[in-house]
C-alpha angles and dihedrals in degrees: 000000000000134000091244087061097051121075126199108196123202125213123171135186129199118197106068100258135220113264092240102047090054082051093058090041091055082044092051090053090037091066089058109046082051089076099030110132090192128068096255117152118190115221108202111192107188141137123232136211118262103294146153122223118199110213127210092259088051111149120203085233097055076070108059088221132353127311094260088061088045083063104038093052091048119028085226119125111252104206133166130231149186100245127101130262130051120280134317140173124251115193139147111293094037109099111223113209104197101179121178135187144147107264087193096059088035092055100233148091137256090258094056084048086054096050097047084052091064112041084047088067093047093050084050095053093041084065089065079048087251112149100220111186133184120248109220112247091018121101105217140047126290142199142205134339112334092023122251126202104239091166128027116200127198132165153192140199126206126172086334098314134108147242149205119339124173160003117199111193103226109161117346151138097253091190088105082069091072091065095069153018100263115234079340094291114148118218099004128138139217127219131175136217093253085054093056094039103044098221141071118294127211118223088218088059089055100045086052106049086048096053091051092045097046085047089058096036093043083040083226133132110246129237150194114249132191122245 
């Protein structure tokens, strides 16, 4: 399949947005892919308000209390989802990357989605000359020494189509992490690409270094979507 027959398309969306609308718009575009004949992905870049989402491999300890007391400490949303991977933390100034397509139309698995995922979001953060890196046996992108999660990535598959993806942390208050033990992992930490870089980031730098590295990595023209 060539690059000329796959399409990325890009939507963006500015306000940071509620978890669960963002849930009913993947679930708009999702109808649609399910009976795509053409190998289309849809790319959607947005923030959310302060929330919790509670993965599949969520542990009652990775909360420091129930969910209730989640809420109650913070004033964020705790909501569960359907992705994999334990809980993380969604807020203004962390880019979500919720890309969907048909594996069966484009001709792979979950676990080579998962892969280009993640190697999307390393050819992103190479752009702000960042050397992002995989850790064996943990699903994201890392930095530095010890490494840092700079991008958690979680997915979901439904009648061929798929879920969810990733947050990049671009310029946030990172203090929400505390709260919990990050996709379960004990003694991780977070970092962000102000952090690295020492300076303000734009989350339209960031939107746009992760459109052109998903189009290379998807080998797909990209496209303008509609929100």
């Amino acid at each position: 399949m060539s690059a000329e027959e796959r399409v990325l398309e890009i939507i963006r969306v500015r306000a940071p947005m509620a978890y669960n609308s963002g849930l009913e718009m993947q679930h708009v575009h999702g109808r649609e892919l399910e009976v795509s004949k053409t190998p289309l992905a849809k790319l959607i870049l947005l923030q959310h308000t302060p929330v919790y989402t509670i993965g599949r491999k969520t542990d009652a300890i990775h909360l420091n209390g129930t969910e209730d007391d989640l809420a109650a400490r913070t004033n964020a949303k705790v909501i569960r989802n359907d992705r994999g991977g334990s809980v993380t933390y969604h807020g203004p100034g962390q880019l979500m990357g919720y890309i969907l397509l048909n594996l069966h139309t484009w001709g792979f698995g979950i676990h080579q989605h998962l892969d280009l995922i993640e190697e999307g979001v390393i050819e992103a953060v190479k752009g702000f000359g960042i050397p992002g890196v995989r850790v064996d046996g943990m699903t994201g992108v890392w930095h530095g020494s010890p490494p840092k999660k700079i991008c958690a990535i979680g997915v979901s598959a439904k009648k061929w189509v798929t879920y969810h993806g990733f947050c990049l942390n671009v310029d946030m208050d990172l203090s929400p992490y505390d709260e919990i033990v990050a996709c379960g992992l004990e003694g991780k930490g977070v970092t962000t690409l102000a952090e690295i870089l020492g300076r303000r980031v734009d989350i339209t730098e960031a939107e746009t270094a992760v459109a052109q590295a998903f189009g290379r990595v998807f080998q797909a023209k990209l496209e303008t979507g509609m929100v």
